[in-house]
C-alpha positions, 0 to 999 in steps of 0.5 A: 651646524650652528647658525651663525650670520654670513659675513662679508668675505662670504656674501662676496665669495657668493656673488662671484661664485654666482656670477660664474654660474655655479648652483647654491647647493655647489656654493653651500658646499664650497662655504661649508654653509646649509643650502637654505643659508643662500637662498634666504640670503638671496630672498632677503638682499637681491635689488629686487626693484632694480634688476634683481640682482645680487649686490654684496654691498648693498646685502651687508648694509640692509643685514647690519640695519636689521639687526641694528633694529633687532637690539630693542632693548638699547633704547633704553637711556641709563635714566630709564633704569634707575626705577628699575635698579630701585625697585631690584635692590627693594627685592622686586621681580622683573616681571613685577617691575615690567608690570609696574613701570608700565601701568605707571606709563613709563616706557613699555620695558618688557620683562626681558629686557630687564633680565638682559639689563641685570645679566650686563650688569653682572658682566661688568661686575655689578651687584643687581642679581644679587638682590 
C-alpha cells in the first residue's frame, strides 16, 4: 500500500466505528488502510490531557499544522532567492551556494531546499535548471 495521510471523512468514519466498538484491525480493514495507520493516528491526535478521547476535529487541525510546519523551506521570501538565482545562472551548484550564503550569514538555506526552489521554477516555466 502507498501512504497517503487520513483525510477527514476518514478520521470521522474512525470515530463513529470506534465509537461503536469495533477493533482497529476491523476498522483498517473497512477503510482499505494498514492497521498501524490507526493506532498512529490514535497516538498522535487523542485529547490525551482531557479524557483521552478520540475527537476528528481536533485530529485534523493538530495534522494540518504539522504539516504546515513540515513546509520549511516556504520561509523563504522571493528576496531571499535572488542571491540564489544569481549565483545559479553564474553556473554555481547548490551545494555551493548553501555553503556560500550561509558562511556569508544569510539565512541557513540548505541545499535542497535550493534544488526544490529550481525544480518550482521549472514547474512554472522558468529557466534556473538549465544553467
Amino acid at each position: 500500500m502507498n501512504y497517503s495521510q487520513l483525510t477527514s471523512e476518514e478520521r470521522y468514519t474512525f470515530s463513529i466505528m470506534r465509537k461503536q466498538g469495533q477493533s482497529i484491525t476491523s476498522i483498517a480493514n473497512a477503510l482499505g488502510r494498514h492497521l498501524s495507520t490507526f493506532y498512529r493516528e490514535l497516538k498522535r491526535n487523542r485529547c490525551y490531557l482531557i479524557d483521552n478521547a478520540y475527537r476528528p476535529s481536533k485530529a485534523e487541525y493538530r495534522a494540518k499544522a504539522r504539516r504546515s510546519k513540515l513546509r520549511r523551506y516556504s520561509h523563504f521570501a522571493e528576496a531571499d532567492y535572488i542571491p540564489v538565482r544569481a549565483l545559479l545562472r553564474q553556473k554555481w551548484s547548490p551545494e555551493q551556494i548553501s555553503g556560500m550564503l550561509n558562511s556569508l550569514g544569510f539565512k541557513r538555506m540548505s541545499h535542497e531546499t535550493i534544488y526544490k526552489y529550481i525544480w518550482t521554477d521549472k514547474a512554472n516555466g522558468g529557466n534556473l535548471w538549465i544553467h
